[in-house]
C-alpha positions in Angstrom: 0.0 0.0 0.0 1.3 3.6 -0.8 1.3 5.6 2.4 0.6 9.4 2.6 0.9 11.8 5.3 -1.3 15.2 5.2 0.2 17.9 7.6 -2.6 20.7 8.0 -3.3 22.8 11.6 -7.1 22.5 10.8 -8.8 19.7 11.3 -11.6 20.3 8.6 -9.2 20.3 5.9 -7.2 16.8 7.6 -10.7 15.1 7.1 -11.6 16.5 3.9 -8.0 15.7 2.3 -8.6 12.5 4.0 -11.8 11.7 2.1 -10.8 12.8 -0.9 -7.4 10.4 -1.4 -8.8 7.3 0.8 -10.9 6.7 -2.3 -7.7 6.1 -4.5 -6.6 3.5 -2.2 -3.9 5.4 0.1 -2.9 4.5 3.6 -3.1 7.9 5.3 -1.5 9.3 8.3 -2.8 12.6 9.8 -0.3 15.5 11.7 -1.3 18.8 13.2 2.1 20.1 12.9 5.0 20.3 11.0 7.5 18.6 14.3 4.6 15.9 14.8 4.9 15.1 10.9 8.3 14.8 11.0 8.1 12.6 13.8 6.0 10.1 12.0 8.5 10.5 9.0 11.1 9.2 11.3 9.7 6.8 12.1 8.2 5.2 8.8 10.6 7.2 6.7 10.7 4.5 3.6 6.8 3.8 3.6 5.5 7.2 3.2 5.7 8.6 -0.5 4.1 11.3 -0.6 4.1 14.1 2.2 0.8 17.3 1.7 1.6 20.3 3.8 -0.5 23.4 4.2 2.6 26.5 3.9 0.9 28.7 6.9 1.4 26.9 10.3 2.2 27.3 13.9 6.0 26.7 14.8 7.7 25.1 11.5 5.5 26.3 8.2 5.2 23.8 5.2 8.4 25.0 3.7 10.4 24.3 6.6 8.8 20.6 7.2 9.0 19.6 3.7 12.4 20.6 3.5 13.2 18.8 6.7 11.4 15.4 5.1 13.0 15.7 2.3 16.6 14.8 3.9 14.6 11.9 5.5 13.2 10.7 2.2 14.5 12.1 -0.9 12.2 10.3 -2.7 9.1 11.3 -1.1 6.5 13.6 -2.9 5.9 16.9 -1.4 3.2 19.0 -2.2 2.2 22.4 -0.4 -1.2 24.2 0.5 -1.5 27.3 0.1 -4.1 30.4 -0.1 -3.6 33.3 -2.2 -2.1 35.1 0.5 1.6 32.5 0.5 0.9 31.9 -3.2 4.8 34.0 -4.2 5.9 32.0 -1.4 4.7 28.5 -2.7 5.8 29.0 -6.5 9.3 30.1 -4.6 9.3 26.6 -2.8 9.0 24.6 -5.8 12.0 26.4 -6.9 13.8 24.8 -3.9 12.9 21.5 -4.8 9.5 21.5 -3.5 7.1 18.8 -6.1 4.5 20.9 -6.2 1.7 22.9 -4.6 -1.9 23.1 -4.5 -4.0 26.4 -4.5 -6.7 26.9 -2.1 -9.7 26.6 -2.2 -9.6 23.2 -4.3 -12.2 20.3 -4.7 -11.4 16.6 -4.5 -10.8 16.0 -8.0 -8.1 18.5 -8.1 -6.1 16.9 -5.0 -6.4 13.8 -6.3 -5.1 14.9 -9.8 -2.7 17.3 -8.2 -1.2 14.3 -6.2 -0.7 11.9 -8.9 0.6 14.3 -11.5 3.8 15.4 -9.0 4.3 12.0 -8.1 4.3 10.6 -11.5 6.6 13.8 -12.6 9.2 13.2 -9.7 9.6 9.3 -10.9 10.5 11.0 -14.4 12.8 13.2 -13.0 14.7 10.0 -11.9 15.5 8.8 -15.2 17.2 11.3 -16.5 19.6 13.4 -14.7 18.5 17.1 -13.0 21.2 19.0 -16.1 19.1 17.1 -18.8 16.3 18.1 -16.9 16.7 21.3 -16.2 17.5 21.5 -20.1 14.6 19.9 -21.4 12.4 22.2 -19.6 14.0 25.4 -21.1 13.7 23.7 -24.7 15.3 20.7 -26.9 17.7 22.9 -28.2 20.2 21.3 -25.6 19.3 17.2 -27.0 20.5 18.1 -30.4 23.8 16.2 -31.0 27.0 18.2 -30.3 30.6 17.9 -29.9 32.4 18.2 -26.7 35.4 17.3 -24.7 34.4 16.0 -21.7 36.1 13.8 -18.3 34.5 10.8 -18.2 34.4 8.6 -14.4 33.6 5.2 -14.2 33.5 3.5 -10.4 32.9 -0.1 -9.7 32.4 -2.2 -6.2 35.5 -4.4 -5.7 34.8 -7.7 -4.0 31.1 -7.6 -5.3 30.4 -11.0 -6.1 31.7 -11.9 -2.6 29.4 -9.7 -0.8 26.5 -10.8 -2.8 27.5 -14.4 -1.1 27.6 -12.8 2.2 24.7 -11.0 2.5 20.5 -12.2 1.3 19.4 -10.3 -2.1 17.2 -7.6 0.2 20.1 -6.6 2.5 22.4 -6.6 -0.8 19.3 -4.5 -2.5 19.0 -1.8 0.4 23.0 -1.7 0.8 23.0 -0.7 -2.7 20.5 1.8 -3.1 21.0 3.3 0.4 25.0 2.9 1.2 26.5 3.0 -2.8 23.9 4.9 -5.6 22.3 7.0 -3.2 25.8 8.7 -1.4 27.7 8.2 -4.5 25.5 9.8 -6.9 25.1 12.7 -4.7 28.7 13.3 -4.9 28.9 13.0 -8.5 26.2 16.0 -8.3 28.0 17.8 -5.4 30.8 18.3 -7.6 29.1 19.5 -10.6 29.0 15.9 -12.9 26.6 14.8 -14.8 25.2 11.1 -13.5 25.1 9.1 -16.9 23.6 5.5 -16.0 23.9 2.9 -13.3 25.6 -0.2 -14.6 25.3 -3.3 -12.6 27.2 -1.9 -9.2 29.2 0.5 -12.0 28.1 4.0 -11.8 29.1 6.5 -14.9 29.4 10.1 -14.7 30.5 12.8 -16.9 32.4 16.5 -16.2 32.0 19.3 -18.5 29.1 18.5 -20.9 27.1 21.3 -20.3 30.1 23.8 -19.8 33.2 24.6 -17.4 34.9 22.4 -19.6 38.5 23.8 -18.4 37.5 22.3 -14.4 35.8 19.3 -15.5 38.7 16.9 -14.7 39.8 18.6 -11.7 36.5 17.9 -10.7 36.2 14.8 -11.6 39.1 13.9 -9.7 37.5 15.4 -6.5 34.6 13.6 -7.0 37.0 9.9 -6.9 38.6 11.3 -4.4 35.3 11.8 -1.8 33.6 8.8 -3.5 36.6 6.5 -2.5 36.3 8.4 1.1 32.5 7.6 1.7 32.9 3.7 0.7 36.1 3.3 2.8 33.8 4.8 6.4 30.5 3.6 5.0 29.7 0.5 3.2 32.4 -1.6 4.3 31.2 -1.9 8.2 27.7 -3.6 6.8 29.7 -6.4 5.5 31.7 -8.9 7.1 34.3 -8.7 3.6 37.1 -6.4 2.7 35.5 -4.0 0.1 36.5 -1.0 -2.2 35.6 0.9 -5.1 38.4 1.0 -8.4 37.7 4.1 -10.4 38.8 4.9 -13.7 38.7 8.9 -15.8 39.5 9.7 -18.9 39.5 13.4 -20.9 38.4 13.6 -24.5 36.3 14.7 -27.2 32.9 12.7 -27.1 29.6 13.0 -29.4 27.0 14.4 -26.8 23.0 13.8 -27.5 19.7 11.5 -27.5 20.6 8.1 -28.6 18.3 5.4 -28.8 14.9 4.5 -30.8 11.4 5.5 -30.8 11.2 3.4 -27.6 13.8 4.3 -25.8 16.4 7.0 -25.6 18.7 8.5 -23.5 21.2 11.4 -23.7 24.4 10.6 -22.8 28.0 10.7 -24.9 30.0 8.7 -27.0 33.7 8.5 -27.5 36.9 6.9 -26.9 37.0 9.0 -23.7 34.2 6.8 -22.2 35.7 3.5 -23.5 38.9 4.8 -21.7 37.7 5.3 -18.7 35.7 2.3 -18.7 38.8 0.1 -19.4 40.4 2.4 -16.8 38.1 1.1 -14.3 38.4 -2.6 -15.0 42.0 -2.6 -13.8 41.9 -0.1 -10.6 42.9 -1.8 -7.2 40.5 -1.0 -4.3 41.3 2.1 -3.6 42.6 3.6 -6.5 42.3 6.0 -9.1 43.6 5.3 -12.4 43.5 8.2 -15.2 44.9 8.7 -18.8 47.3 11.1 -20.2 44.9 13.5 -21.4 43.9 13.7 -17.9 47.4 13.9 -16.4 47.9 17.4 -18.5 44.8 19.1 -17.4 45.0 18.4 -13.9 47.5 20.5 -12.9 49.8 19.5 -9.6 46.5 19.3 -7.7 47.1 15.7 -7.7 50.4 13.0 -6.6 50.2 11.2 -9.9 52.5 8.6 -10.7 52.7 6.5 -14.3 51.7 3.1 -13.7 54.1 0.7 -16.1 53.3 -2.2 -18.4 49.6 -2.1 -18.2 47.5 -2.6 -21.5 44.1 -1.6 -21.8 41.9 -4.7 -23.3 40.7 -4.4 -26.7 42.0 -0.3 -27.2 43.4 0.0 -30.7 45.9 2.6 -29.8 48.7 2.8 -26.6 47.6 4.3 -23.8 50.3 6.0 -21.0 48.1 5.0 -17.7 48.4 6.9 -14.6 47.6 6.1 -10.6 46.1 9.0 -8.2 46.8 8.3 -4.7 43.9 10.2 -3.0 44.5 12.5 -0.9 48.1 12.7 -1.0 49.6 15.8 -1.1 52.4 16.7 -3.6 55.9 17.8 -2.1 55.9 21.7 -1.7 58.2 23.3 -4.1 
């Protein structure tokens, strides 16, 4: 059953709201305040999707408890209530990441229509990336194909086949989503990356394809450097094995765009960049960082960067130099 929780200081409007989206076969709870509905969200905070919150309330307002839920639950819906009065407030919550609100006075047909339409347009937003999003809304200019140089990352669980021995598929499901996607693809977004695609336990990102080209692979390599960080004092004390991530980047000129079919598309890049950075990947210890020589000359002495000797990268018709970050390392002062 899909849970939902209605926040509102007036009863009348609990009840009514209740009435109104019992009929589409929700389980509701009921708060008369934002710090009660926050206390429920703790402690249900993966069964409740969608959270509706009138804006104007004693102690915290809508804003303020949505915002609050939201670090629970990322993936919750949240809509606000508002009169005409708040309405500049409400349109300037959505714009911090707020679903979606709801003008009153409304009837039941509009709550319920209201409710699926932000929840329906939040799942969306998961399958593409918030860039491509954010792009899409200002036009399709921006899914034309286009050339670019870009820094590609590619990061990969080390040991994962052992810890899918040590652990049952639902602990190995949650400890992905909640300890690896979930932290990890907030860094890549942290530092300014575009999150490409999830593959298997492999997650790919790109640096500079919608601009700051010239920073992309320094900030690629920050984003390695925190996502190595996070694993090492996260994921690793929820399994009794030895794990790690390997991480591979790689700078180069890529075809940018939609690709796919009438059924299916995606925008993402193409180029030897990515295959680079794949390969990269493949052959990283735990731990480490391995990056190409197109990399190596943007990065600047930001890095200690040492040339890793007689490795070959499978099935790369030309040579290339490889190169091994140690994270966090400092280079000698001058």
């Amino acid at each position: 059953m899909q849970y939902l929780l209605i926040v509102d200081d007036e009863e009348g409007v609990r009840r009514s709201l209740k009435r109104a989206l019992e009929k589409e076969g929700y389980g509701i709870f009921l708060a008369e305040s934002g710090e009660e509905a926050i206390d429920i969200v703790k402690d249900r905070p993966l069964d409740i999707g969608t959270i509706i919150s009138d804006f104007r309330m004693p102690g915290k307002n809508g804003l303020e408890t949505l915002i609050e839920i939201g670090r629970l639950n990322p993936e919750s819906t949240r809509i606000i209530l508002t009169g005409y009065a708040t309405l500049e407030a409400a349109v300037e919550s959505v714009n911090e990441g707020i679903d979606g609100f709801l003008l009153k006075p409304f009837s039941n047909s509009e709550i319920r229509a209201k409710v699926k339409e932000c929840t329906v347009k939040k799942k969306l937003k998961q399958f593409v990336s918030d860039q491509v999003y954010e792009r899409m809304c200002r036009g399709l200019e921006w899914m034309k194909f286009r050339r670019c140089v870009v820094t590609v990352l590619f990061c990969d669980i080390r040991g994962f086949s052992r810890m899918s021995e040590d652990l049952s598929k639902e602990d190995l499901s949650l400890l992905l989503n909640a300890d690896f996607f979930s932290p990890l693809d907030d860094i890549v977004c942290d530092c300014g990356g575009m999150l490409d695609k999830h593959i298997g336990d492999s997650i790919m990102a790109v640096f500079g394809v919608f601009g700051d080209e010239d920073t992309a692979a320094q900030k690629a390599f920050l984003c390695g450097e925190r996502m190595i960080e996070r694993i090492s004092t996260g994921i690793e004390k929820k399994t009794t094995q030895s794990l790690g991530i390997g991480i591979g980047i790689a700078t180069g000129e890529v075809m940018a765009g939609m690709f796919g079919s009438s059924r299916k598309r995606e925008y993402t890049v193409f180029g030897p960049a990515v295959n680079v950075a794949a390969r990269l990947e493949s052959i990283a210890e735990p731990g480490e960082i391995l990056i190409c020589e197109d990399t190596r000359s943007v990065l600047g002495d930001n890095a200690v960067v040492r040339k890793k000797e007689g490795l070959s990268l499978k099935g790369m018709a030309r040579s290339v130099k490889v190169f091994s970050i140690v994270p966090h390392e400092k280079a000698p002062a001058k």
